[in-house]
C-alpha positions in Angstrom: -17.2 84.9 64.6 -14.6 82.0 64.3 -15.2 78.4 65.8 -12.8 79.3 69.0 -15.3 82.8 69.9 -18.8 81.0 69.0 -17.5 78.4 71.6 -16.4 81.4 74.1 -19.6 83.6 73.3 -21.9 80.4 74.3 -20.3 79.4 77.2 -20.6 83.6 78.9 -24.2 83.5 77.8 -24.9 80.3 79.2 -23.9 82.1 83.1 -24.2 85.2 82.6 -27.0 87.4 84.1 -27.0 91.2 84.0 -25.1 92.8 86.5 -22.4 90.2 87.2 -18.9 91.1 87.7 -17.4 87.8 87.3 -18.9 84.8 85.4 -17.1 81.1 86.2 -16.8 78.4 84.5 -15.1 75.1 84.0 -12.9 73.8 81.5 -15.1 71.0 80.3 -17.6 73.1 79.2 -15.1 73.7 76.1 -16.6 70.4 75.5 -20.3 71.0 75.8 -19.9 74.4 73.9 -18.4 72.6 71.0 -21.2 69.8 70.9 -23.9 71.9 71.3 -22.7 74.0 68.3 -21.8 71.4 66.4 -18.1 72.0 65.8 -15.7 68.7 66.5 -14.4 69.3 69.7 -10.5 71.5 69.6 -8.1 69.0 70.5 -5.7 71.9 72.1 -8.5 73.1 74.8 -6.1 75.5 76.1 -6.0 77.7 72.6 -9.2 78.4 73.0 -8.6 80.5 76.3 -5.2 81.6 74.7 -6.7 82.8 71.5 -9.3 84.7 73.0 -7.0 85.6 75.5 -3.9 87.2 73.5 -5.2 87.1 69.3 -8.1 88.3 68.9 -10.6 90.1 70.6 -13.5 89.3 72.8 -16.8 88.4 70.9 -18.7 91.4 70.4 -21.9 90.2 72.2 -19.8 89.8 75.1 -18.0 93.0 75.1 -21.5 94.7 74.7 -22.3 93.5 78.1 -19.9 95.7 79.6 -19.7 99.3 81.4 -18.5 101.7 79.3 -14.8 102.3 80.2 -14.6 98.1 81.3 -14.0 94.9 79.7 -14.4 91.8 80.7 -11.4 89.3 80.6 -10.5 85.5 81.3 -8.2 85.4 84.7 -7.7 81.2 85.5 -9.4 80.7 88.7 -7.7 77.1 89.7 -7.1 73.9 88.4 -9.4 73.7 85.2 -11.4 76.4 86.1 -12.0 79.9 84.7 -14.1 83.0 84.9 -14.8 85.9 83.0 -14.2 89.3 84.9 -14.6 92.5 84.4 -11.5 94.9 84.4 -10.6 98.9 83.7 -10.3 98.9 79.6 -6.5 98.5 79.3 -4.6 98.3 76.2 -0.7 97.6 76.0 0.2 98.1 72.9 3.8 100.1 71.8 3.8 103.9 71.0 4.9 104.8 68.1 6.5 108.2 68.7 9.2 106.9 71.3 12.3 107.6 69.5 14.4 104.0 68.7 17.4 103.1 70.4 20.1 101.7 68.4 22.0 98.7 69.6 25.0 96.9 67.6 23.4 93.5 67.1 25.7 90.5 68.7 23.4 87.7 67.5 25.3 84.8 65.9 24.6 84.7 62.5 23.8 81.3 62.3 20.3 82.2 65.0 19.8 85.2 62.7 19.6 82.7 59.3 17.7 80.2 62.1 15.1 82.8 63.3 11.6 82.7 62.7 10.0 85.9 63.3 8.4 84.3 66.1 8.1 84.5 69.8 11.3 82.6 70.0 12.9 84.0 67.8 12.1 87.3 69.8 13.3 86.0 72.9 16.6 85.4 71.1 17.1 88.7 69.8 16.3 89.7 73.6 19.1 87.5 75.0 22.2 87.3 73.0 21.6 91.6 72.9 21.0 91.9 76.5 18.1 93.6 76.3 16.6 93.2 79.5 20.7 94.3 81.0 19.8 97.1 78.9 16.6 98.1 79.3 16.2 97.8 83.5 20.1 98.7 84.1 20.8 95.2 85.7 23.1 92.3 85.3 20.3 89.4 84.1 21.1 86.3 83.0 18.5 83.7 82.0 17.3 80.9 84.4 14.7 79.2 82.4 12.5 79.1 79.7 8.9 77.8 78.9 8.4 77.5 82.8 4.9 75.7 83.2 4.3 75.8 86.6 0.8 76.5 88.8 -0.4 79.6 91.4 -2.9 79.2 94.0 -5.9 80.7 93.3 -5.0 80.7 89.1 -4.1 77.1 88.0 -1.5 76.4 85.5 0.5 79.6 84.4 3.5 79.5 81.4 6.2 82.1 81.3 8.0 82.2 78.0 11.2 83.3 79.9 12.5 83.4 83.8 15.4 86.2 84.1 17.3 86.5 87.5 19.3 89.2 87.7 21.1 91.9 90.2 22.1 96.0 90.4 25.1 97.6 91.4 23.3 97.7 95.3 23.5 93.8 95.5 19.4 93.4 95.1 18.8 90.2 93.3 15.6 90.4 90.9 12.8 87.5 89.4 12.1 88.5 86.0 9.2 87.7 84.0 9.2 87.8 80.5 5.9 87.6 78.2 7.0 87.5 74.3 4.7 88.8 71.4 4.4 88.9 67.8 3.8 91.5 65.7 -0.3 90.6 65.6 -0.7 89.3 69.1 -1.9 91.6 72.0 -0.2 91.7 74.9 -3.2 90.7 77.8 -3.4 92.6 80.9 -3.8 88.6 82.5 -0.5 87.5 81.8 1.5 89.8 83.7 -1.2 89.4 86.7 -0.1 85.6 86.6 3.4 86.2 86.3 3.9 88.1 89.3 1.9 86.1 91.2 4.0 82.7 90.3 6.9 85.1 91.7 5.5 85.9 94.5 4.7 82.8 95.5 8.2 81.2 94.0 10.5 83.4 94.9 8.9 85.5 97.7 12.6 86.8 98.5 13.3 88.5 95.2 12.0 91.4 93.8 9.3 91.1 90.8 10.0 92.9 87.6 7.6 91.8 84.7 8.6 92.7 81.3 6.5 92.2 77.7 8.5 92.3 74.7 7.2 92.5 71.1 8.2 92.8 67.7 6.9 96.3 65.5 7.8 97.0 62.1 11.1 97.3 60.5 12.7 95.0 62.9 12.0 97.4 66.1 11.9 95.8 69.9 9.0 97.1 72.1 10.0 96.4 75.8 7.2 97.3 78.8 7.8 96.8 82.2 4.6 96.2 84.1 3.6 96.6 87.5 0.1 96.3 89.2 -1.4 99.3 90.9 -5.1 99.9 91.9 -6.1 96.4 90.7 -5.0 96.9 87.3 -1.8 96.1 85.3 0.3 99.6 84.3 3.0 100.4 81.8 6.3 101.5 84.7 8.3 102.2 81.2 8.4 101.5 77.8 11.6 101.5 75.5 12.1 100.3 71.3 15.6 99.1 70.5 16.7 98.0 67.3 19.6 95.5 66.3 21.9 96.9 64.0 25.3 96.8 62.7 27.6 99.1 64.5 28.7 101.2 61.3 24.6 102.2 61.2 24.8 103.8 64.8 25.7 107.6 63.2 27.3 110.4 65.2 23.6 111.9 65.4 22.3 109.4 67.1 25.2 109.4 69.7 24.7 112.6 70.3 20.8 111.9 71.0 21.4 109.1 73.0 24.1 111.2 75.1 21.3 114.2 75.6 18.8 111.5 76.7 21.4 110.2 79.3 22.4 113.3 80.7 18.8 114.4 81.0 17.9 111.5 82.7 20.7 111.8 85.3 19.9 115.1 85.6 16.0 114.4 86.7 17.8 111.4 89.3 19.7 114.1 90.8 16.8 116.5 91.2 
């Protein structure tokens, strides 16, 4: 185990008891974990929960003390406080035999030269292509990135994007937008927090919260998530990728056009 899951690994054993279904604790005992192991104390506290949360997985003596078909995750549970919980085993991760929607790339060139490969970078690509327009059939514009901002019951919450946006029926949408990396995970906690700063925002605007990562060869996973029976659920998944117009070929027109009429079809029904 590295330095960030010793510290994580100590602090579950040091509460937990068999047959507990959530296991609190405080952010200062970051702190005590690091003493008592003898690491110098992480001077970004919050990576710990983030790396555990959304890099890597769960220590394995921790995992062990779950049901079979649960895992336990770390929901915020106020200011500076925490607790493990256990959860239905979820994993959102893209699916690789979704055929790839081609989109004629408008970034500027000078962001394309810019671009890191990283979760900016990503939420670039997702903007100047409009994506999300794409994606949920809306007109979206971006309201705000990086929000930090806190929910009752949660504690501090950070959104990597904020999309507002409306459909041809005049309903106005808050959309949430999680970004990811090709090695991160996308956590089943995130998207809980997001709708719940929306609710609690923007309680007159519908909630849509999306994930976007990066796959190989340049491809664009999108999710949209929703909550149902206490657990966070894929609604729809799409993969785009940004790519001169001249590479869009009459076959994939002709795929695209099947899918649409397929789709309309299925409406109508």
């Amino acid at each position: 185990m590295n330095r960030y899951e010793q510290i994580i690994d100590w602090i579950f054993h040091k509460h937990y008891s068999e047959g507990m279904m959530s296991v609190p604790f405080q952010r200062n005992e970051l702190e005590d974990a690091s003493r008592a192991l003898g690491f110098e104390t992480p001077k970004n506290l919050g990576d710990v929960i983030y790396s555990i949360r959304f890099r890597c997985l769960m220590p394995e003596s921790v995992s062990r003390c779950a049901p079979e078909g649960r895992e336990w995750v770390i929901r915020g549970a106020g200011k500076a406080r925490y607790a493990f919980e256990l959860v239905k085993k979820v994993r959102i991760v893209p699916n690789e035999t979704m055929i790839v929607t081609k989109v004629p790339d408008s970034t500027p060139e000078i962001i394309s030269a810019a671009a890191q490969g990283d979760e900016q970078a990503l939420l670039a690509l997702v903007r100047y292509n409009k994506l999300v327009d794409i994606f949920l059939g809306v007109a979206a514009y971006s309201l705000q990135n990086h929000l930090r901002t806190t929910a009752e019951g949660i504690g501090q919450v950070e959104i990597d994007e904020v999309y507002v946006a409306v459909d041809r029926h005049g309903q106005q949408y808050i959309i949430p937008v999680q970004a990811k990396g090709h090695t991160d995970e996308i956590g089943v906690t995130q998207p809980e927090q997001d709708l719940a700063v929306c609710k609690e925002k923007w309680p007159d605007m519908v909630a849509r919260a999306l994930a976007v990562q990066f796959m190989e060869d340049g491809v664009i996973a999108l999710f949209e998530l929703a909550r149902q029976d206490g657990c966070i659920r894929v609604v729809r998944e799409a993969h785009y990728k940004l790519v001169p117009h001249g590479d869009i070929t009459q076959e994939d027109r002709d795929l695209y056009k099947n899918a649409a009429r397929n789709s309309t079809e299925i409406f109508e029904l």
